[in-house]
C-alpha positions in Angstrom: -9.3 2.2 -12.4 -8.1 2.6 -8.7 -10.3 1.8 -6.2 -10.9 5.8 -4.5 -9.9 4.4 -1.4 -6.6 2.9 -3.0 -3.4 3.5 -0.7 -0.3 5.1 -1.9 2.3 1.9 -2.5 5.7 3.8 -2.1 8.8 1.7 -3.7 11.2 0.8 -0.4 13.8 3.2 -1.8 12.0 6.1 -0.9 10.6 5.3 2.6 12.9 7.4 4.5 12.2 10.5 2.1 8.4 10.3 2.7 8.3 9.4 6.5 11.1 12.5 6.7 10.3 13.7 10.2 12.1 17.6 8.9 9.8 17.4 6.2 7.1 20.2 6.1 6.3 20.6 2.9 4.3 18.4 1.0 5.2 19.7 -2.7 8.2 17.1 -2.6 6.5 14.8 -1.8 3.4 14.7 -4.8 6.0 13.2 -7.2 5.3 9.9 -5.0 1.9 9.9 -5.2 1.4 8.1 -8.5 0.1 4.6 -9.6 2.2 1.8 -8.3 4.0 -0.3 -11.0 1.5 -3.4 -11.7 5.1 -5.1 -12.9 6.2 -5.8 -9.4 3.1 -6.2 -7.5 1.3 -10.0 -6.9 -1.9 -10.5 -6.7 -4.0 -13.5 -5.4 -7.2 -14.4 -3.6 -7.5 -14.6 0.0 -10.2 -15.4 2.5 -13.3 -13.3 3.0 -12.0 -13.0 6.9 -10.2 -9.6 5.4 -13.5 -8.1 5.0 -13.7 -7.9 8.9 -11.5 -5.4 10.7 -11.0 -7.6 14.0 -9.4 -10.3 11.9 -6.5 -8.4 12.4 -3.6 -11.3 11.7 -1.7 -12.3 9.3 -3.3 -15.4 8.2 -5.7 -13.3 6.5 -3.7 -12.4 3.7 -2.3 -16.2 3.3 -3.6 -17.4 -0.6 -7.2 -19.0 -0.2 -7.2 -22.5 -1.6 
């Protein structure tokens, strides 16, 4: 189950449709907003340094040993 805090994780194809500056309507956009294929997504541990918001760098999402 997705966590309920779970960010939408758009495919790079359609980037430019949902950050659409002309886009006012948000009906054409609720086809994107769906479960993101587990197929192409990697998952590994990290460190516990993600759980703190000023480690903002990139070595916290490097794979933990």
């Amino acid at each position: 189950m997705p966590h309920h805090r779970m960010p939408v994780i758009l495919p790079s194809e359609n980037y430019d449709f949902w950050l659409d500056p002309d886009m006012r309507e948000a009906e054409p956009l609720l086809d994107l907003l769906r479960p993101y294929s587990d197929d192409v997504m990697e998952a590994y541990p990290v460190s516990r340094r993600v759980n703190k918001p000023s480690n903002d760098e990139p070595g916290c999402i490097e794979p933990a040993a």
